[in-house]
N, CA, C and O atoms as a GROMACS GRO file, in nm:
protein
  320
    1UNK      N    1  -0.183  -0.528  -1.138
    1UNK     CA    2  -0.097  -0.476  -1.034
    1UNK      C    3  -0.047  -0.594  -0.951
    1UNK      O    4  -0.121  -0.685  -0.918
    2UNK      N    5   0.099  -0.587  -0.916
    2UNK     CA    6   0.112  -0.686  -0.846
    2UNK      C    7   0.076  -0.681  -0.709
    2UNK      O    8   0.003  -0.588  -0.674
    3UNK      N    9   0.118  -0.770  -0.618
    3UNK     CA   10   0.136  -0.782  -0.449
    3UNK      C   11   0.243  -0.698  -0.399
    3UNK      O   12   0.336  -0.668  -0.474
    4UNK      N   13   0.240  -0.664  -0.300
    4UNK     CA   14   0.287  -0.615  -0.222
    4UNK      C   15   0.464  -0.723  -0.219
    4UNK      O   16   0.454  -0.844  -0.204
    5UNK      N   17   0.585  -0.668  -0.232
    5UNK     CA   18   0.661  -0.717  -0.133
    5UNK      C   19   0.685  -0.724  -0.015
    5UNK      O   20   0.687  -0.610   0.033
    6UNK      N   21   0.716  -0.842   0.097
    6UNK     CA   22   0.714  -0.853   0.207
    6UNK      C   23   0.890  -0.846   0.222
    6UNK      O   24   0.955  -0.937   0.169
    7UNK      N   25   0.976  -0.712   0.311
    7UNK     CA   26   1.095  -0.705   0.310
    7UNK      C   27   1.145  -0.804   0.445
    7UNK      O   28   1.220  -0.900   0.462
    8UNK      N   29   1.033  -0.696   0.550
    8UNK     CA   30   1.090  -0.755   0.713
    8UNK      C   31   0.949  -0.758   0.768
    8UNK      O   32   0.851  -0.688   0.742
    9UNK      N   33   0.970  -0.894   0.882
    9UNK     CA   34   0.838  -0.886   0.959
    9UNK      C   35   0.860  -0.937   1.110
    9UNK      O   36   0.945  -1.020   1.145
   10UNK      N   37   0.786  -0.886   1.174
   10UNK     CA   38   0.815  -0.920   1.308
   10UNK      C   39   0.679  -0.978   1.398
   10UNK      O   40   0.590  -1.031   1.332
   11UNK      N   41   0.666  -0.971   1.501
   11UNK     CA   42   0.532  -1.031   1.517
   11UNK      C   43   0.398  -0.946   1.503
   11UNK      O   44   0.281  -0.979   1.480
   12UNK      N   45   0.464  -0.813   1.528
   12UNK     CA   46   0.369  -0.692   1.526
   12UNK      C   47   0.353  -0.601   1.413
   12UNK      O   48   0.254  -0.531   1.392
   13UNK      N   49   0.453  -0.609   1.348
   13UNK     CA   50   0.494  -0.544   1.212
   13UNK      C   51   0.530  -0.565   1.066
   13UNK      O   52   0.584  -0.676   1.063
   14UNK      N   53   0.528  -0.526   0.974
   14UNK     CA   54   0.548  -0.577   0.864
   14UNK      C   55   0.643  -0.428   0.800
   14UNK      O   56   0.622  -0.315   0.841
   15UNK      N   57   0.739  -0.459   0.700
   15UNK     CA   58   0.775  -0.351   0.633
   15UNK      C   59   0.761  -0.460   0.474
   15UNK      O   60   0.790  -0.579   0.461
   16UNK      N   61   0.694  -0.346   0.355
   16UNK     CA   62   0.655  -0.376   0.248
   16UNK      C   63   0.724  -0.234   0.142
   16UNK      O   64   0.738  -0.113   0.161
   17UNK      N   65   0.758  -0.336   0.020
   17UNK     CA   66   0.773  -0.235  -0.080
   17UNK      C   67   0.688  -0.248  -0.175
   17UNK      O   68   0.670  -0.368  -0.200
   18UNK      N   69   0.601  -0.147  -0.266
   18UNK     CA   70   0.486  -0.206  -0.350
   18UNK      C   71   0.543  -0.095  -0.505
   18UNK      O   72   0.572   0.023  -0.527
   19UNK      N   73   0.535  -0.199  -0.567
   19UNK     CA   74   0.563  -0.181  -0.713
   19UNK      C   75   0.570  -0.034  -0.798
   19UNK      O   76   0.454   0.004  -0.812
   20UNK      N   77   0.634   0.032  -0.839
   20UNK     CA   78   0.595   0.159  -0.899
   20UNK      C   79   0.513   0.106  -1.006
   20UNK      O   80   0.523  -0.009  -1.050
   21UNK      N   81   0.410   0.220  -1.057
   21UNK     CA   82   0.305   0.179  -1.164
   21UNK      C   83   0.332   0.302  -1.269
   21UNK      O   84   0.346   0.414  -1.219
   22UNK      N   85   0.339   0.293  -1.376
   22UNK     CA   86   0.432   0.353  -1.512
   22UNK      C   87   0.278   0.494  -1.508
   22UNK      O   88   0.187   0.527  -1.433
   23UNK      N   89   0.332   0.532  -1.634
   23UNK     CA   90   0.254   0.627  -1.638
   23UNK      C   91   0.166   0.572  -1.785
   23UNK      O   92   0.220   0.528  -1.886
   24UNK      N   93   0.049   0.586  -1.769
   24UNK     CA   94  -0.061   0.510  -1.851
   24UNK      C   95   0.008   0.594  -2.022
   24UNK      O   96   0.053   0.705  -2.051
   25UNK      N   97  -0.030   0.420  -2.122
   25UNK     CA   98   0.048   0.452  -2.223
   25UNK      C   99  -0.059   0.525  -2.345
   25UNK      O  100  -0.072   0.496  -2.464
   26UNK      N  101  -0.107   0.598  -2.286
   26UNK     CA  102  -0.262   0.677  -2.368
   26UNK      C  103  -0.243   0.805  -2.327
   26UNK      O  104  -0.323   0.896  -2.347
   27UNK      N  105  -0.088   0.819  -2.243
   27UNK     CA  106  -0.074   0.985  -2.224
   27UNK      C  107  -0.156   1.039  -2.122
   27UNK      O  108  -0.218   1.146  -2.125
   28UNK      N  109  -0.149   0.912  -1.985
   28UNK     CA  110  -0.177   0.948  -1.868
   28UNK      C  111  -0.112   1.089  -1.784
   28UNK      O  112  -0.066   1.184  -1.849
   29UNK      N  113  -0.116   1.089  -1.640
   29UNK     CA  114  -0.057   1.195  -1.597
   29UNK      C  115   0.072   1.082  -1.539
   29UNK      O  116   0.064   0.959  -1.534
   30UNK      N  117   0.198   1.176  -1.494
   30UNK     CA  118   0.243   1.109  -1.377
   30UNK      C  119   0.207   1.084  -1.242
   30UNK      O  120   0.121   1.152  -1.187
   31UNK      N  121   0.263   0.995  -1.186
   31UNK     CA  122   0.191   0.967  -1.045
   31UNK      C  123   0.240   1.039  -0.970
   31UNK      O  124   0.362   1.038  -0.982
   32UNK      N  125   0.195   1.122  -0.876
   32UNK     CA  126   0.197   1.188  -0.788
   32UNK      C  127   0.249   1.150  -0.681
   32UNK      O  128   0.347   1.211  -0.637
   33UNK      N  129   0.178   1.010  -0.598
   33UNK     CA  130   0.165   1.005  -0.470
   33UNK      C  131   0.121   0.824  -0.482
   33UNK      O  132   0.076   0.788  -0.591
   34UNK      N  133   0.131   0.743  -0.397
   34UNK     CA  134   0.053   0.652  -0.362
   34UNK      C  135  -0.006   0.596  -0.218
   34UNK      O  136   0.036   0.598  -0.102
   35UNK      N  137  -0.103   0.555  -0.270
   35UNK     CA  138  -0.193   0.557  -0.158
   35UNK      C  139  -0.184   0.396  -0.074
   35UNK      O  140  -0.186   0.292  -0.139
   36UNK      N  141  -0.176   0.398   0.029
   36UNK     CA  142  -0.171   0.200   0.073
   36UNK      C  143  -0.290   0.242   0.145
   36UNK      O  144  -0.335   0.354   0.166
   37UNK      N  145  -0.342   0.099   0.186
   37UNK     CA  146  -0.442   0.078   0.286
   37UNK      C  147  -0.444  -0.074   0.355
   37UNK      O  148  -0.446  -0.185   0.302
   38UNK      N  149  -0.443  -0.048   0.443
   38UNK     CA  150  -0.485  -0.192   0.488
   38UNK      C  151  -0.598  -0.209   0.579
   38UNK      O  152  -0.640  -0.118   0.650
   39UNK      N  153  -0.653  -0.342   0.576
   39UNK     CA  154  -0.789  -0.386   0.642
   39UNK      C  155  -0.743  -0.398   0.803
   39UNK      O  156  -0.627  -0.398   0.846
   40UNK      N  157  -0.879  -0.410   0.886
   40UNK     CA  158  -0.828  -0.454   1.024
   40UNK      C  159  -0.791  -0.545   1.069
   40UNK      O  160  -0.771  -0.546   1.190
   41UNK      N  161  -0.762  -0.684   0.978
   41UNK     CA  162  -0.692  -0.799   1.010
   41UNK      C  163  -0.854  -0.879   1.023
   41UNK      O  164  -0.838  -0.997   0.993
   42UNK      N  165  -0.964  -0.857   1.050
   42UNK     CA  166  -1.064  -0.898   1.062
   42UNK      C  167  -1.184  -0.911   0.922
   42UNK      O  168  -1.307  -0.912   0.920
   43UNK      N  169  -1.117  -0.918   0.854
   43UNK     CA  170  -1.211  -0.917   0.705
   43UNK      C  171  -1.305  -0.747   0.718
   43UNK      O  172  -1.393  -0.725   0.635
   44UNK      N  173  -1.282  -0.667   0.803
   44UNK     CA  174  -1.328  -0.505   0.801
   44UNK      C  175  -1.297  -0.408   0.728
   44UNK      O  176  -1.241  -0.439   0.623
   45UNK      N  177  -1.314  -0.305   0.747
   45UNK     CA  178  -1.289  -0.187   0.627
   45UNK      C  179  -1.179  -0.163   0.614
   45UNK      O  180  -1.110  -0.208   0.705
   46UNK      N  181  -1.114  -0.094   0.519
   46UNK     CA  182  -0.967  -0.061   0.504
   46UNK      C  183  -0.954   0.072   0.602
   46UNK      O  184  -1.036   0.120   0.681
   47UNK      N  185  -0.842   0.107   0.575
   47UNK     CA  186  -0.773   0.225   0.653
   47UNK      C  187  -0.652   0.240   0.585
   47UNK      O  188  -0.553   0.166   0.587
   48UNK      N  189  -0.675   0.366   0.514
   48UNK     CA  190  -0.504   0.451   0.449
   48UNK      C  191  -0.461   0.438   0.565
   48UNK      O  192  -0.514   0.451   0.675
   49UNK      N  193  -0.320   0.399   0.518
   49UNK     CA  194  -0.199   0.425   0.631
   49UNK      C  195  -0.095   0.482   0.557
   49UNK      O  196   0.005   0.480   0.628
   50UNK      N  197  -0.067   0.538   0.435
   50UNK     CA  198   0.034   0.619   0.404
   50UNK      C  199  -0.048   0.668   0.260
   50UNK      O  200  -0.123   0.592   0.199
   51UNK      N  201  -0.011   0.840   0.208
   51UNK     CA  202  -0.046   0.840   0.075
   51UNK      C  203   0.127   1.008   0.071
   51UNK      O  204   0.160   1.115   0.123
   52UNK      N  205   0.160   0.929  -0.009
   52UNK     CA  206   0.312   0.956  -0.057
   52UNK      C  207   0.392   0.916  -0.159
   52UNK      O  208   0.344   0.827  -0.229
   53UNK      N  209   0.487   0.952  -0.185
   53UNK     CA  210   0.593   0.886  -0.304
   53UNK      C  211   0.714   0.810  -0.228
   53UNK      O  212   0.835   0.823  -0.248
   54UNK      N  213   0.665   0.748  -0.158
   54UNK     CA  214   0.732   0.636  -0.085
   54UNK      C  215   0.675   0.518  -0.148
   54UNK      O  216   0.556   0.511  -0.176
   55UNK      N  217   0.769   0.414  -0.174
   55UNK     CA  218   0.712   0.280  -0.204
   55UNK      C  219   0.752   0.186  -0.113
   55UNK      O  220   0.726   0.068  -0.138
   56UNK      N  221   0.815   0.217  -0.005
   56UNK     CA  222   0.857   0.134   0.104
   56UNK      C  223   0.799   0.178   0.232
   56UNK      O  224   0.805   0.300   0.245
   57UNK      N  225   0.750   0.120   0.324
   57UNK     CA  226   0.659   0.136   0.409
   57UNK      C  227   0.657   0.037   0.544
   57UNK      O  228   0.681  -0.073   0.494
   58UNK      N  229   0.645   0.020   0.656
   58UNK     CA  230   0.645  -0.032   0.794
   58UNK      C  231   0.480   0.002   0.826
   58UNK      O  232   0.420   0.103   0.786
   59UNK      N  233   0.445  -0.065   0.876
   59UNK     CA  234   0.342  -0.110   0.933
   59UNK      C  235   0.287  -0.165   1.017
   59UNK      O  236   0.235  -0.275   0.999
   60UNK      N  237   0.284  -0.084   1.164
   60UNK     CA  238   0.298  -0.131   1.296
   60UNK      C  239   0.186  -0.154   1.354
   60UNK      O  240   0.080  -0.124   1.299
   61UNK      N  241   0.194  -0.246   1.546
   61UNK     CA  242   0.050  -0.298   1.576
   61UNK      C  243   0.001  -0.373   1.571
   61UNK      O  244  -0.090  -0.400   1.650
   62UNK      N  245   0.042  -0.452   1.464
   62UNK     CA  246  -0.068  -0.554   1.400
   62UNK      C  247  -0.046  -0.647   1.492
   62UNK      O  248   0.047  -0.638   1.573
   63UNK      N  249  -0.151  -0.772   1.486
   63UNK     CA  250  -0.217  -0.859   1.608
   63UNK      C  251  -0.179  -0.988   1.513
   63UNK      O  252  -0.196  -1.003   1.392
   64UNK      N  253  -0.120  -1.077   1.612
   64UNK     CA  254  -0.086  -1.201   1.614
   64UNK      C  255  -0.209  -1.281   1.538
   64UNK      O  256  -0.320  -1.249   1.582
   65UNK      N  257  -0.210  -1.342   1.470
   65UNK     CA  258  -0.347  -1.457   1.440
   65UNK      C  259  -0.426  -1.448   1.301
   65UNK      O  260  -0.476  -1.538   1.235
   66UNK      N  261  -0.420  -1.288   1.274
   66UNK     CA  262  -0.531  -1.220   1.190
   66UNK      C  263  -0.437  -1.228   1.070
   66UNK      O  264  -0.316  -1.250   1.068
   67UNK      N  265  -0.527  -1.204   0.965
   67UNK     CA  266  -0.472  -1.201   0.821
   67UNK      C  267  -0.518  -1.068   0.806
   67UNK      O  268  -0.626  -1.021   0.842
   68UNK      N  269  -0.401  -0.998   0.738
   68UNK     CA  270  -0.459  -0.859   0.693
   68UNK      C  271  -0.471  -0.863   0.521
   68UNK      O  272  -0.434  -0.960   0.455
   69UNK      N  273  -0.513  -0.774   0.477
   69UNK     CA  274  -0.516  -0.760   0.332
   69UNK      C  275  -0.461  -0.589   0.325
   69UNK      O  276  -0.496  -0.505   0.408
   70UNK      N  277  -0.386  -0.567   0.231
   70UNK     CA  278  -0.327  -0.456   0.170
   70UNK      C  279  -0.348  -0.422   0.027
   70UNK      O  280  -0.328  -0.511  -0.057
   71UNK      N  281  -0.384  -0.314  -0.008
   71UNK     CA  282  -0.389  -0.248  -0.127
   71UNK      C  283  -0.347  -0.138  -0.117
   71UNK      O  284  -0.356  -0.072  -0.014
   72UNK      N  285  -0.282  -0.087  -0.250
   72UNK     CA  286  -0.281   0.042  -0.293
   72UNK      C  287  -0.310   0.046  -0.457
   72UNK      O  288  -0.334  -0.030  -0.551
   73UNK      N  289  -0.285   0.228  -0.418
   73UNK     CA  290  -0.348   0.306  -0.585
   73UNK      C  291  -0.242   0.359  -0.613
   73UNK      O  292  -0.162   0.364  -0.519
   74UNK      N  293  -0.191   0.429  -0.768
   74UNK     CA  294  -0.151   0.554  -0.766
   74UNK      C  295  -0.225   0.658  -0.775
   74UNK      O  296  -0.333   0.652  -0.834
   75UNK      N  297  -0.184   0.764  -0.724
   75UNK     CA  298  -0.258   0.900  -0.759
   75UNK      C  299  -0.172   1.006  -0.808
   75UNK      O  300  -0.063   1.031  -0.757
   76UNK      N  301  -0.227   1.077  -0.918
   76UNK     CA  302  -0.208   1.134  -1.028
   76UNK      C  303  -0.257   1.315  -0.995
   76UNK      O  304  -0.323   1.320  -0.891
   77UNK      N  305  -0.242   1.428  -1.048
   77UNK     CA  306  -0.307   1.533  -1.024
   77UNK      C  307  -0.464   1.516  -1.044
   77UNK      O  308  -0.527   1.610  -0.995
   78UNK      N  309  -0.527   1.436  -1.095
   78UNK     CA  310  -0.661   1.448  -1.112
   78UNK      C  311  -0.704   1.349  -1.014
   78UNK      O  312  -0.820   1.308  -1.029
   79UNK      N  313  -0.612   1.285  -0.880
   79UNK     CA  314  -0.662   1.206  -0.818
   79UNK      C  315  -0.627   1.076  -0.813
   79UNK      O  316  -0.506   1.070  -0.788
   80UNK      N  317  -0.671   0.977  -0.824
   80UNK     CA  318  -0.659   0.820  -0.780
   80UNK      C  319  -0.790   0.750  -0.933
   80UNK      O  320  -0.815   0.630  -0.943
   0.00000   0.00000   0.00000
């Protein structure tokens, strides 16, 4: 999976687009929804911040200094 694209950022915010992911070639389901998360900028736990069929996303708040980390999943009818 790749990284995240970084579109626009500001000091507090970030807007990201993250990759569509195909539908598995073993006769997966389609994806449903995807899920992002990001950490607290502090090496801490994640936190969903969107689970949708959006792949473009804003991401507000965030604190000057800190490195955040971002992931997402797709999710499928049977889940993630």
């Amino acid at each position: 999976m790749n990284s995240p694209i970084l579109l626009e950022y500001t000091q507090t915010s970030i807007t990201i687009r993250i990759e569509t992911l195909p539908v598995a070639a073993t006769g997966g389901s389609p994806v449903t929804g995807y899920i992002i998360m990001i950490d607290d900028g502090l090496g801490g736990d994640f936190k969903q911040v969107q689970d949708s069929l959006d792949t473009e996303l804003t991401i507000s708040n965030l604190r000057s200094g800190r490195t955040y980390r971002i992931r997402y999943a797709g999710r499928n009818i049977v889940y993630d």
